[in-house]
TIVODREN-855165 format. One line per 5 residues: for each residue x, y, z of N, C-alpha, C. Coordinates in nm, 4 decimals, padded with zeros to 6 digits. Example, Ala and Ser with C-alpha at 12.3 -4.5 7.8 and 13.67 -1.06 7.14 Angstrom:
% residues 2
01.3190 -00.5690 00.7800 01.2300 -00.4500 00.7800 01.3200 -00.3300 00.7800  01.2850 -00.2250 00.7080 01.3670 -00.1060 00.7140 01.2900 00.0030 00.7870
This chain:
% residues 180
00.0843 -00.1165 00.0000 00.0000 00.0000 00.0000 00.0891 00.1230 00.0000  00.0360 00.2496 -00.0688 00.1346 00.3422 -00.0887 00.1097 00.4630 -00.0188  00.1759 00.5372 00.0715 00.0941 00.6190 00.1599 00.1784 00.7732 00.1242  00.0933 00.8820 00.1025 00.1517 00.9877 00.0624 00.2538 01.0616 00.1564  00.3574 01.1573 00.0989 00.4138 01.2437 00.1922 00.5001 01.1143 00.2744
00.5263 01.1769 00.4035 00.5909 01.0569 00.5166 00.7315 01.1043 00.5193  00.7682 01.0053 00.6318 00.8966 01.0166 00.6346 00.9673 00.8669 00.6633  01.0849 00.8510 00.6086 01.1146 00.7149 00.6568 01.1028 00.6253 00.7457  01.0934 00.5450 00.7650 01.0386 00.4558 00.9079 00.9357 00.4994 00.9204  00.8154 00.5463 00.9254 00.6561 00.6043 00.9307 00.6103 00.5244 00.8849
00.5292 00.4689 01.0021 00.3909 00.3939 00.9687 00.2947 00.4162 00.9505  00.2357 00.5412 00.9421 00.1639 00.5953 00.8256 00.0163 00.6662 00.9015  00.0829 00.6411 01.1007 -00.0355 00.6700 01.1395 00.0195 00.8270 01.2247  00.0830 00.8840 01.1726 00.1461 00.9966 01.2653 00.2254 01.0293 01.3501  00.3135 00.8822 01.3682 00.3872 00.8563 01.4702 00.5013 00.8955 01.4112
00.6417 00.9582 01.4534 00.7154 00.9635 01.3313 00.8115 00.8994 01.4761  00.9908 01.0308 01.4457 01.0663 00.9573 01.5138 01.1649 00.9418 01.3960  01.1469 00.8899 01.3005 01.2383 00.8810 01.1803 01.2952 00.9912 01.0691  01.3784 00.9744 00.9996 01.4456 01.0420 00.9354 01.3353 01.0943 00.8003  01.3347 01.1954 00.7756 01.2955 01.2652 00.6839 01.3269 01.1913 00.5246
01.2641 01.1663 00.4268 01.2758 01.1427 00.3353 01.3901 01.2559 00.2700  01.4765 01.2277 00.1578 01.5635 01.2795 00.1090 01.4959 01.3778 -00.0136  01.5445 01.5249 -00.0614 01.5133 01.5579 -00.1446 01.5080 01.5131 -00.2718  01.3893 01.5329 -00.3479 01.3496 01.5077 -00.4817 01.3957 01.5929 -00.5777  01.3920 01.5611 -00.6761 01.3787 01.6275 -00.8157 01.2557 01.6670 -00.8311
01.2461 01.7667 -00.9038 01.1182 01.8674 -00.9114 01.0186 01.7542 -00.9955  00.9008 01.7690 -01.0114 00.7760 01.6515 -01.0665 00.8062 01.4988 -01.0056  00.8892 01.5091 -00.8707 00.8679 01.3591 -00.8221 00.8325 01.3428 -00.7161  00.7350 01.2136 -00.6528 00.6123 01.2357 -00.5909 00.7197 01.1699 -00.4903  00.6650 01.2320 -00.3298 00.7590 01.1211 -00.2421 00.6295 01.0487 -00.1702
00.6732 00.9595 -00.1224 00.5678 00.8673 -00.0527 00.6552 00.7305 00.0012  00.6051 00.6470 00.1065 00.6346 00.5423 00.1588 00.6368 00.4139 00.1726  00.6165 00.3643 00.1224 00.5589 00.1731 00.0467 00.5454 00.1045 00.2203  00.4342 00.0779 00.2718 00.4169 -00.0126 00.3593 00.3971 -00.1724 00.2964  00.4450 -00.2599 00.4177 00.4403 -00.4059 00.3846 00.2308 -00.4232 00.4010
00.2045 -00.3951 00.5138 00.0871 -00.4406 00.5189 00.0619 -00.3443 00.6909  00.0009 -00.2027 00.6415 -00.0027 -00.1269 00.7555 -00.1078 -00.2000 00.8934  -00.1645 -00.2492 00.8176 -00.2740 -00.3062 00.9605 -00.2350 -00.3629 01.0421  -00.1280 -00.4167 01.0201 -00.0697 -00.5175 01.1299 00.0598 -00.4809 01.2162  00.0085 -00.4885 01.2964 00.1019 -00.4669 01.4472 00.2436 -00.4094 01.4045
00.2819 -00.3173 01.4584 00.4200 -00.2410 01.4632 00.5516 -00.3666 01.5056  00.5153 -00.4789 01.5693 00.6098 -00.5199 01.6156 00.6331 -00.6898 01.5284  00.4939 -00.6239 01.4419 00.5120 -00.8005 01.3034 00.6142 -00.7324 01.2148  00.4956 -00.6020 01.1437 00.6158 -00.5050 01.0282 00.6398 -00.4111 01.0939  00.7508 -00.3907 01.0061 00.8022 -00.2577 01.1105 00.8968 -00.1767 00.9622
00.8845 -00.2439 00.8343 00.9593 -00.1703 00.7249 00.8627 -00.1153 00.6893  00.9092 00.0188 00.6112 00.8810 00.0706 00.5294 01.0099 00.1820 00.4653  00.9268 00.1435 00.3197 01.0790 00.1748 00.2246 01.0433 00.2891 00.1228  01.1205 00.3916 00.1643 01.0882 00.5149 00.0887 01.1256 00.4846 -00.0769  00.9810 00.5163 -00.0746 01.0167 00.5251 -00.2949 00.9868 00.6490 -00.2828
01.0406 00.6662 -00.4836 01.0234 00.8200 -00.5570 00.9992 00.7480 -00.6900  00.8592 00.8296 -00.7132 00.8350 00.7795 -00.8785 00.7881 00.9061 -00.8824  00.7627 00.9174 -01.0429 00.7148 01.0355 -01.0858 00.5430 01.0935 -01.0550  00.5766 01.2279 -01.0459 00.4400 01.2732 -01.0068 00.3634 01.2084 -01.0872  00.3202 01.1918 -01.2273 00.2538 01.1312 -01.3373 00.1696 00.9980 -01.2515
00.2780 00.8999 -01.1798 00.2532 00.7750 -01.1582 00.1587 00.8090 -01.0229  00.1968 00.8946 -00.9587 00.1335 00.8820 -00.8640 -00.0340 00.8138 -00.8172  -00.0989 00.9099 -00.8806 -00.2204 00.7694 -00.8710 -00.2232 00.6538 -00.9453  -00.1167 00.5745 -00.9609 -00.1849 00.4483 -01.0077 -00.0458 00.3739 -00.9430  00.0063 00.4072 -00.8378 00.1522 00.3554 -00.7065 00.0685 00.2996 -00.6728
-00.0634 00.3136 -00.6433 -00.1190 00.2348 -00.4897 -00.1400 00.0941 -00.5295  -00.1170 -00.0401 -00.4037 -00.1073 -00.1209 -00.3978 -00.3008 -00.1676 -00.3292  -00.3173 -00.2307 -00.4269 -00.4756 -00.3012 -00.3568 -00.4215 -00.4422 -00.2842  -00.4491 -00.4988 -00.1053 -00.4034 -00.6072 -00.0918 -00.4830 -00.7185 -00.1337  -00.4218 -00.7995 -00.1304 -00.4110 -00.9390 -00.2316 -00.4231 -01.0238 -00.1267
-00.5020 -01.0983 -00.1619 -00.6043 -01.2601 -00.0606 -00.4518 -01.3369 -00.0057  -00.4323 -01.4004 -00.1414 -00.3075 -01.4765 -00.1098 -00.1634 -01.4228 -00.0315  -00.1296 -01.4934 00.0357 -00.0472 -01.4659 00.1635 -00.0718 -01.3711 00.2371  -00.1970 -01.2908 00.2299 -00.2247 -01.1932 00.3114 -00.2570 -01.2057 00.4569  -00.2650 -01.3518 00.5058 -00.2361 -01.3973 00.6009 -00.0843 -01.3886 00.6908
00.0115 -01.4325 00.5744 00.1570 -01.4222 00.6237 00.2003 -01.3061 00.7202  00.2233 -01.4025 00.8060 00.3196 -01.2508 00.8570 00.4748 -01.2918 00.9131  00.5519 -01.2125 00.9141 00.6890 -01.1855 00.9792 00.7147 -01.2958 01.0153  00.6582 -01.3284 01.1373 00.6955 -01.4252 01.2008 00.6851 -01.5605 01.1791  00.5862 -01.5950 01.0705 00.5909 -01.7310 01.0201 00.6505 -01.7658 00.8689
00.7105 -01.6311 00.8108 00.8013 -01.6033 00.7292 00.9784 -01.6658 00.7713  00.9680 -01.5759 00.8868 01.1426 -01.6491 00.9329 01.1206 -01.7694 00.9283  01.0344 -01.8421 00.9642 01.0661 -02.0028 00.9497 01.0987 -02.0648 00.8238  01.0891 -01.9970 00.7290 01.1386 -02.0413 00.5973 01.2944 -01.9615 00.5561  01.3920 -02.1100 00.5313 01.5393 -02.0552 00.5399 01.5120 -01.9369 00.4187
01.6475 -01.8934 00.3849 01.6381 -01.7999 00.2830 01.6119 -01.8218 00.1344  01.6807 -01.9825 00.0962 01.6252 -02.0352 -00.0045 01.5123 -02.0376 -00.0557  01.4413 -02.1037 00.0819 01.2760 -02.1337 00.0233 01.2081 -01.9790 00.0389  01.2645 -01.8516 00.1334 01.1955 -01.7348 00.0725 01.2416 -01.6820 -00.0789  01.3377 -01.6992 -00.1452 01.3905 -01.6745 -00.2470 01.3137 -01.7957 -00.3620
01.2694 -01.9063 -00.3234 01.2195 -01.9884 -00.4270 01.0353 -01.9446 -00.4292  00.9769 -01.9102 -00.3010 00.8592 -01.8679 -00.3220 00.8233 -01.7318 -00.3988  00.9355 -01.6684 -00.3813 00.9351 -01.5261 -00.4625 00.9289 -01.5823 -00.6003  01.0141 -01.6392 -00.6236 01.0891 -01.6943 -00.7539 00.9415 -01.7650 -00.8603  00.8282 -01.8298 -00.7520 00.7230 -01.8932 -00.8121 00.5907 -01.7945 -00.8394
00.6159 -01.6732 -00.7702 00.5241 -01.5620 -00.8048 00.5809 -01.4864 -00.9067  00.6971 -01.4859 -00.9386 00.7435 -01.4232 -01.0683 00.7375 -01.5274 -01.1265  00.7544 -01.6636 -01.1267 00.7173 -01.7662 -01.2966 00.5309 -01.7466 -01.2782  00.4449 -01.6942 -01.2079 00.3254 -01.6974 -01.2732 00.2597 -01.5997 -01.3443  00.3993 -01.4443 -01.2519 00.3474 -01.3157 -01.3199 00.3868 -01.3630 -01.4841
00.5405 -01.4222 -01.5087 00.5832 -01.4815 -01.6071 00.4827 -01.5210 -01.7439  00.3872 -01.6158 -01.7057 00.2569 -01.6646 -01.7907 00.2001 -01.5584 -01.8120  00.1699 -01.4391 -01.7502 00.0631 -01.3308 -01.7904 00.1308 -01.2264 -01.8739  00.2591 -01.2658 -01.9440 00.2951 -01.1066 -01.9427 00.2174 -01.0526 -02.1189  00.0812 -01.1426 -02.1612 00.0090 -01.0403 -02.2721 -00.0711 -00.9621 -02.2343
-00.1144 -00.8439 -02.3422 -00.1466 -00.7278 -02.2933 -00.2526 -00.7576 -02.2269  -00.3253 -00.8697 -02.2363 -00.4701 -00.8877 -02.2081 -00.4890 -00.9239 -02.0511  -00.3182 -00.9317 -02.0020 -00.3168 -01.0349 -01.8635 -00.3095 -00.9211 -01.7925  -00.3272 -00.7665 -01.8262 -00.2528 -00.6649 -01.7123 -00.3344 -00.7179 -01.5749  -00.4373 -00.6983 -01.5184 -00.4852 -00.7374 -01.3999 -00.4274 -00.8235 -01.3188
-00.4204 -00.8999 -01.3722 -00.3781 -01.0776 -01.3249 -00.2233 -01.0736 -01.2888  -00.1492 -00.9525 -01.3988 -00.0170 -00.9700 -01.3704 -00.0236 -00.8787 -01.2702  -00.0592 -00.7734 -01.2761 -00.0638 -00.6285 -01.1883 -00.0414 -00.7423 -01.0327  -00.1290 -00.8124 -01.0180 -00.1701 -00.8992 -00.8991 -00.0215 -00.9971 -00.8523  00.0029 -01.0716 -00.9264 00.1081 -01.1439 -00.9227 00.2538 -01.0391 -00.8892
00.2650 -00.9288 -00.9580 00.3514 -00.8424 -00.8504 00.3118 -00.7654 -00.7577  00.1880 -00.7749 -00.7352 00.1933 -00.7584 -00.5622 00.1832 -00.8242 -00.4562  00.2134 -00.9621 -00.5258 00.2035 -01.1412 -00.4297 00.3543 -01.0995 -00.4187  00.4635 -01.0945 -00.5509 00.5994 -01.0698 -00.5274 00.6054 -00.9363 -00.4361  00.5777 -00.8827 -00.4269 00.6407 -00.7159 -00.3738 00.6159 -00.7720 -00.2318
00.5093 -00.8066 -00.1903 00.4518 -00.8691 -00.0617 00.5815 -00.9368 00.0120  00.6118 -01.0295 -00.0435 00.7238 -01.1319 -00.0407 00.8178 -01.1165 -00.0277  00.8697 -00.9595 -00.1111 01.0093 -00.9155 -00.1143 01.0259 -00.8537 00.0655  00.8805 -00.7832 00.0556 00.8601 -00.6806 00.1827 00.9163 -00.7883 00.2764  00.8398 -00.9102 00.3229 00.9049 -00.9744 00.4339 01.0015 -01.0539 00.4215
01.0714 -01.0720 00.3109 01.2182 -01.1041 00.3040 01.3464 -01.0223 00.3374  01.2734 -00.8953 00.2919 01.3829 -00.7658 00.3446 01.3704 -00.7317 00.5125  01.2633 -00.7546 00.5556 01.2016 -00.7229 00.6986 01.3038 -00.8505 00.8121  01.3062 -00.9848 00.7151 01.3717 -01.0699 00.7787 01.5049 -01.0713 00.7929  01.5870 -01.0090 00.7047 01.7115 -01.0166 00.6559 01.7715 -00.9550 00.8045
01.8799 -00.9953 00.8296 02.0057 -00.9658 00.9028 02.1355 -00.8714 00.8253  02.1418 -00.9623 00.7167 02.2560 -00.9106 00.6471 02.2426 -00.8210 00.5512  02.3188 -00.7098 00.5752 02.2848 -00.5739 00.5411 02.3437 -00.5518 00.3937  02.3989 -00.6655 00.2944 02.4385 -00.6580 00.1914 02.3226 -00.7092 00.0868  02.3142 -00.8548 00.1571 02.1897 -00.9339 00.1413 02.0652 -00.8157 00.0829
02.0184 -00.7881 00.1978 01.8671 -00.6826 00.1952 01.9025 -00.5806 00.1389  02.0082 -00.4908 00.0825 02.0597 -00.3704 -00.0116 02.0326 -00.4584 -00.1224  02.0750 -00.5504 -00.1796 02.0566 -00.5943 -00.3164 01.8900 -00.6434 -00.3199  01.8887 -00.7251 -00.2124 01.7115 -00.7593 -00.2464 01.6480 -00.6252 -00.2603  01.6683 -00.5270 -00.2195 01.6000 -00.4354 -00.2199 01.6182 -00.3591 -00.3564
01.7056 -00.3544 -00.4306 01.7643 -00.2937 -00.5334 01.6482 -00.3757 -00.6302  01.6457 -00.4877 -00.6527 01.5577 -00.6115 -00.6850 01.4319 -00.5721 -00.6924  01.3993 -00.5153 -00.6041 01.2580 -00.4762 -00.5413 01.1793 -00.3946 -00.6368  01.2863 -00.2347 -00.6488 01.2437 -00.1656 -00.7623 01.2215 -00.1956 -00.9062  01.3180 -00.3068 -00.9039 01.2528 -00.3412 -01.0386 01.1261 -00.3535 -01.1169
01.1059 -00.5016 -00.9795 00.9577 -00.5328 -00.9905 00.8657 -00.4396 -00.9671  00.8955 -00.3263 -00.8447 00.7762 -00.2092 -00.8783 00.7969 -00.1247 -00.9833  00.9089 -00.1167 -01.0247 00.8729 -00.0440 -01.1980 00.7913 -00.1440 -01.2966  00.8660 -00.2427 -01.2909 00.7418 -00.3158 -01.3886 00.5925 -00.2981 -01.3102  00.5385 -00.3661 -01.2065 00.4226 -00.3245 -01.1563 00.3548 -00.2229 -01.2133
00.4300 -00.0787 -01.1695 00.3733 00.0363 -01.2646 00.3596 00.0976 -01.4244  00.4751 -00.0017 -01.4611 00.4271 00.0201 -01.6297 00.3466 -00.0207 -01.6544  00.2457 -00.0424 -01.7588 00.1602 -00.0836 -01.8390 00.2083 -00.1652 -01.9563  00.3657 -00.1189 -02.0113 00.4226 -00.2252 -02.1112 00.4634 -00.3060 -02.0630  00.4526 -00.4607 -02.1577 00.5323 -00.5591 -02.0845 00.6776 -00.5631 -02.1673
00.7774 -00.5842 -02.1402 00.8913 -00.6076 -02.1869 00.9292 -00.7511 -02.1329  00.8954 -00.8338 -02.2486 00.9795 -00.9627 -02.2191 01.0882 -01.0227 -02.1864  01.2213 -00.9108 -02.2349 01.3440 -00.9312 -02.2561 01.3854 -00.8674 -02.0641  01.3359 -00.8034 -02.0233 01.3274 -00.6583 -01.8905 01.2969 -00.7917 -01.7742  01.1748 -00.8650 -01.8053 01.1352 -00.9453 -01.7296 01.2007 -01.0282 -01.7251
01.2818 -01.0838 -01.8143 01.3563 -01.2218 -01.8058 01.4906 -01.2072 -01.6747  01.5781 -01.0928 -01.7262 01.6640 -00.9928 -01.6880 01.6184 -01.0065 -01.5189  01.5307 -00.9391 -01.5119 01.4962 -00.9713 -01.3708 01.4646 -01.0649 -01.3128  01.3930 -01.1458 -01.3451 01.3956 -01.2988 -01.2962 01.5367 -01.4039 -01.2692  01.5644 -01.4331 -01.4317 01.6819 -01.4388 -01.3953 01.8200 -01.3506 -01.2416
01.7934 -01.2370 -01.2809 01.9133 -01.1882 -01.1380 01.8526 -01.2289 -00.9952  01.6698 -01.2512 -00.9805 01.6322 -01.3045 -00.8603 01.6917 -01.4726 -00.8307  01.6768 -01.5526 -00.9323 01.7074 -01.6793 -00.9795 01.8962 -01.7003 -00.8846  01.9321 -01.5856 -00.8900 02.0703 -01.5688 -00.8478 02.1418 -01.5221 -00.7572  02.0113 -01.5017 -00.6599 02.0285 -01.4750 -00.5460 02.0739 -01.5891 -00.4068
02.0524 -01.7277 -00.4223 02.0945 -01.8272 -00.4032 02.1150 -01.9593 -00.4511  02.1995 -02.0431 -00.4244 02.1919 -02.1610 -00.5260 02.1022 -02.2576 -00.5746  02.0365 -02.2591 -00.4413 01.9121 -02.3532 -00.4514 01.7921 -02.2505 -00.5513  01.7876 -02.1384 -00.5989 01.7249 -02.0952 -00.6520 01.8084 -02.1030 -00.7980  01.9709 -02.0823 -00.8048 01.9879 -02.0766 -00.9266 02.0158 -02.2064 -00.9929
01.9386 -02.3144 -00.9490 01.9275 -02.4408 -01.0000 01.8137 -02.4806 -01.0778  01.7088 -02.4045 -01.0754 01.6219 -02.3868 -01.1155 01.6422 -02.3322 -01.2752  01.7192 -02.2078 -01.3103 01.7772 -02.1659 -01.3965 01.7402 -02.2628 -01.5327  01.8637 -02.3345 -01.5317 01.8170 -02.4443 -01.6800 01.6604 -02.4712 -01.6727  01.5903 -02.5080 -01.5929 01.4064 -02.5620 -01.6433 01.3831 -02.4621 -01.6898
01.3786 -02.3370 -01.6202 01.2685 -02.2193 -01.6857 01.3490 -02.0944 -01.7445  01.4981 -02.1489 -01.7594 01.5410 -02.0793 -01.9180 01.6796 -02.1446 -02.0143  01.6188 -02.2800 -02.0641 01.7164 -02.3449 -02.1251 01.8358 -02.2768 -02.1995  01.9177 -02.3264 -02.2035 02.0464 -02.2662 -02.2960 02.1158 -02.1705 -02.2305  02.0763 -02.0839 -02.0972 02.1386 -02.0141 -02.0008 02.2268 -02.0403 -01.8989
């Protein structure tokens, strides 16, 4: 969900305490990406300052999604890092199937099962190299999210570099992109 204005670490209910978002470039909207604000300060507790363009601004917002909307934090850590990196990995092979023009909904949906996913993989992380790159990762998928074009070649690109985030994920590699 995308909440206007804010400041880093802000959970979106007035509480601050955190660092001020960094200056923009003129026509860019600032705002805060929550994992899933309803739930308890002490399940989530990220939130990750984006900047997209004023243009995008109404159409950033995230509608939540049935599936794993149950998940939380804490029954997330129980899955090593692999299997959070292989469940990500299976919401991008389904956004994968949708990417014709006709699938926008369906895909729109499927990256916000991934973004979901990324949120409590980064929330879980310890290692501060680890969660800088997942997070780098992250934007991707919310730029695609917010385009409307699909780029096949953009999507692969990204899948693939998620695919490579651990081994047990980059074993997978040869099934779902032969000759790579």
């Amino acid at each position: 969900m995308l909440v206007s204005g804010g400041e880093c670490g802000s959970s979106g209910d007035g509480k601050s305490g955190a660092r001020p978002l960094p200056a923009l470039p003129p026509g860019w909207y600032k705002g805060v990406a929550l994992a899933r604000p309803e739930e308890p300060a002490d399940i989530v507790t990220l939130a990750q300052p984006i900047a997209v363009p004023a243009a995008w601004a109404g159409r950033a917002t995230v509608t939540p999604s049935r599936q794993h909307s149950g998940l939380t934090l804490e029954r997330w850590l129980r899955f090593s890092r692999d299997q959070q990196i292989l469940m990500i990995a299976n919401e991008m092979n389904r956004a994968r199937q949708l990417l014709a023009p006709e699938d926008v909904e369906l895909r729109g949906q499927s990256y916000e099962r991934v973004l979901r996913l990324v949120d409590l993989t980064v929330a879980a992380q310890s290692k501060p190299t680890f969660r800088r790159e997942l997070l780098r990762w992250r934007d991707l998928v919310a730029e695609m999210y917010i385009t409307s074009e699909t780029d096949r070649a953009g999507f692969d690109e990204a899948f693939l570099c998620l695919l490579r985030f651990t081994r047990d994920a980059a074993k997978q590699i040869p099934e779902l992109f032969p000759g790579r």
